[in-house]
N, C-alpha and C positions, 0 to 999 in steps of 0.2 A: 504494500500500500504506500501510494506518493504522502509524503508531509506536506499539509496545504497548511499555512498562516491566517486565519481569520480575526479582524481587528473589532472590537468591539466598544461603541463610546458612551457613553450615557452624560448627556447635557443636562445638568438638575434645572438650571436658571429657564430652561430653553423646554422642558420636558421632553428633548430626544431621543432616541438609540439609533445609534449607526450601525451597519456592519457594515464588513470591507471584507472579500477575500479575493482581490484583485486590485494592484497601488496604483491608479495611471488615471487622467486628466476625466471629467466626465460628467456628465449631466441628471439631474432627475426629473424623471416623469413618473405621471400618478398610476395609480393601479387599480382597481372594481373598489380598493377600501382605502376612502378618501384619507384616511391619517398615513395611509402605507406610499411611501413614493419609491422607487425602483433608483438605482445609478446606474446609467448606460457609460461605455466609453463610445467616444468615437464612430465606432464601427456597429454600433446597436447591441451591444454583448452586454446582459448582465453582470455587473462585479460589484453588486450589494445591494443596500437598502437601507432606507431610516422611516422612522415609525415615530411620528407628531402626537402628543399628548399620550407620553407613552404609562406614564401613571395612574392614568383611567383606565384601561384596561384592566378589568375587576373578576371579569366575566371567566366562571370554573374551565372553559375549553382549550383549545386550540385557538389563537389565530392561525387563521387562512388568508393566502393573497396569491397569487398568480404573478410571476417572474417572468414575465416573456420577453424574447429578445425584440427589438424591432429592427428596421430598414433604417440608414439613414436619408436624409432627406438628400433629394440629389440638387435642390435650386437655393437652398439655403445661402444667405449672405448673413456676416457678422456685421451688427452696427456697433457704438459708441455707445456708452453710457447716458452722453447729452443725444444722440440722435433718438434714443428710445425713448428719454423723457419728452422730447419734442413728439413723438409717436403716440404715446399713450398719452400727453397732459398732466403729468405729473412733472414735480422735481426733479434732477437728478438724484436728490439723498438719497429720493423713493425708491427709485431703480435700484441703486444701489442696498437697501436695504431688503426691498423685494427678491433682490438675485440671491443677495447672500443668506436669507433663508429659504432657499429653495423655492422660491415661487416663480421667477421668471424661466419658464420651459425652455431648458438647453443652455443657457445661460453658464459661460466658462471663465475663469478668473486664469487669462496670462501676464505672469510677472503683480504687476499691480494693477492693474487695469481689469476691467469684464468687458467680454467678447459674445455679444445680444444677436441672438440668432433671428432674422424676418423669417416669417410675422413675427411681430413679437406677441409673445401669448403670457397673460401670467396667470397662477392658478388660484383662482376664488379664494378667500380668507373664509374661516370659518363663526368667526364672532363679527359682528356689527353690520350695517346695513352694508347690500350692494355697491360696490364703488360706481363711480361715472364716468372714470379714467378712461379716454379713450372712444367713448363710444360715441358713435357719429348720428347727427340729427337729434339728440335728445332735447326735448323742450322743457320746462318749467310750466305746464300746463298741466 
């Protein structure tokens, strides 16, 4: 049997858990169970997981979640940080705090910088009303 390495983190502040058993550059996307998001690298390959309010989880069973690999995007362009807040209507901070917890889909930090994949998509928060960021035609009616 190969020795595989599995990293595992637990963020108190953040209520996270990561896993890692795979080191290399990579993105998340969500999974059938909205706290569970998947890390892909690059190439669509699962190499982990992190699990959002992971203290709640009270429940005597198993979690379950589904790890599929996907396709990468073939038309994908990386924007800027300012080009995305320009995109969405938001800040930069925003961006920048949306990417670095996981919300902005695909979304890669090189060097210092975050490398924002078009579209740009960010995935739903789970406390407070609907954002507006972004969305196009909405009236105050």
């Amino acid at each position: 049997m190969d020795n595989k390495t599995v990293s595992v983190w637990y963020d108190v502040e953040g209520d996270m858990l990561e896993v890692l058993w795979a080191f290399r550059e990579g993105y998340f996307s969500p999974t059938d169970d909205e706290r569970v998001h998947k890390r892909l690298n690059d190439d669509g390959e699962v190499i982990g997981f992190l699990i959002h309010d992971f203290s709640t989880l009270k429940h005597p069973g198993p979690i379950e979640f589904e790890l599929t690999s996907e396709a990468p995007a073939e038309d994908v362009i990386n924007v800027t940080v300012r080009e995305a807040a320009v995109r969405l209507g938001v800040s930069e901070r925003r961006v920048r705090k949306l990417a670095r917890d996981g919300r902005v889909r695909g979304a890669t930090k090189s060097g210092g910088e975050w490398l924002i994949p078009t579209p740009v998509e960010v995935i739903p928060g789970r406390r407070g009303p609907a954002g507006v960021a972004g969305r196009v035609g909405v009236s105050d009616s």
